[in-house]
N, C-alpha and C positions, 0 to 999 in steps of 0.2 A: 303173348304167351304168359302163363300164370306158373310162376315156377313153386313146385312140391316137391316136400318132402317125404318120398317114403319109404320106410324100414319092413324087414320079416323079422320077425321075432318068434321062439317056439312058445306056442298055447301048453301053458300049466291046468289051466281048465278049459272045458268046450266055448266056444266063442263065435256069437252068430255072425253074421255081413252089419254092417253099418251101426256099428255099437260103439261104445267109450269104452277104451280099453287101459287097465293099471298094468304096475309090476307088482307081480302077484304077492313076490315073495324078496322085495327090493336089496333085502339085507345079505342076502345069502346068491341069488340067479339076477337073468335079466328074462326070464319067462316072463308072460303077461296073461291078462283074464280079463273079464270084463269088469269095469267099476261098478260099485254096490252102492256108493252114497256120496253125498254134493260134497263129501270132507275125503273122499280119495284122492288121494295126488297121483292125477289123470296123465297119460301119455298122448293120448291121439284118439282117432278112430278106425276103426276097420274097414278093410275094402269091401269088394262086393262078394267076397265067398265067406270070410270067418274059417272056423277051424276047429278039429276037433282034438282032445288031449296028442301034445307030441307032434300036431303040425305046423308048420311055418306059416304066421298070418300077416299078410301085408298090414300097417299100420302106418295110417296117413299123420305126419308130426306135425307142418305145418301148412300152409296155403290152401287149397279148397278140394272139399271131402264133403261124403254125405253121410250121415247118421238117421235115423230112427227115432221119430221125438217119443215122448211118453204123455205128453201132455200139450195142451195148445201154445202154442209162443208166436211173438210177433217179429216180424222181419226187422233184423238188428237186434234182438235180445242176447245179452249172455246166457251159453249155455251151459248147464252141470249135468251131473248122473243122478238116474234115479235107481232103484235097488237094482235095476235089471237090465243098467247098462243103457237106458233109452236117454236120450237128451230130454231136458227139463228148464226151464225158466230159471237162473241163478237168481234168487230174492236175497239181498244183503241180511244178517241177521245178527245181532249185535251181540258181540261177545264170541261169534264161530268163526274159525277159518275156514274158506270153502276155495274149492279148483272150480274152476272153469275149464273147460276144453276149447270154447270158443264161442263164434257171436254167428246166428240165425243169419242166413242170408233172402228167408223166402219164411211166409206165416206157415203155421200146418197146424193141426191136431196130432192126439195119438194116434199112431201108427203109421202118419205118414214118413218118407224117408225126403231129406231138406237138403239141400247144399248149406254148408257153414266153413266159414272161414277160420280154420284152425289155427290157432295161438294157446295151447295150456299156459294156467300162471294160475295162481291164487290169489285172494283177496279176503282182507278182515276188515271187519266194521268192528270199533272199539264198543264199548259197552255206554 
């Protein structure tokens, strides 16, 4: 058994299946939307339905979930957000903080949908 974690949270904006999802608005709700860039401090990823303004989205926090890549990555890569919410290759870049949501468990390209082992955390590379 592979034990998960997963949450509903209500969608502050539309929000597909298999996305990297923030809080939207952290200061103020605990809404959530999809991540826009590799420097969002990411929650998880979305199940298989997503959600439209006002509905409750399952959101996978930890242990194994699938996402939506945006670009090619290799099995075991960290993964980040790209503007639209699709997993992407985290590339260290010196001087940025960047989230991870988690690490590729299987290669793909864009658009396909991967299993990955969910762990958010951040990470900076000094300058």
């Amino acid at each position: 058994m592979i034990p998960t974690l997963i949450r509903a949270y209500e969608a502050s904006a539309a929000i597909g299946p298999y996305k990297i999802a923030k809080f939207s608005d952290a200061a103020a709700s605990t809404k959530i939307g999809p991540a826009a860039a590799n420097t969002d401090p990411v929650l998880g990823v979305t199940g298989q339905f997503g959600g439209a303004v006002g509905d409750m989205v399952d959101v996978t926090q930890s242990g194994i979930g699938q996402v939506t890549l945006g670009g090619t990555v290799t099995a075991g890569a960290e993964l980040t957000s790209d503007a639209n919410g699709n997993a992407i290759a985290a590339v260290p870049t010196a001087g940025v903080y960047m989230s991870v949501v988690g690490k590729a468990q299987a290669p793909g390209v864009a658009g396909d949908v991967i299993e990955i082992l969910v762990g958010p955390r951040a990470f900076y590379r000094g300058a």
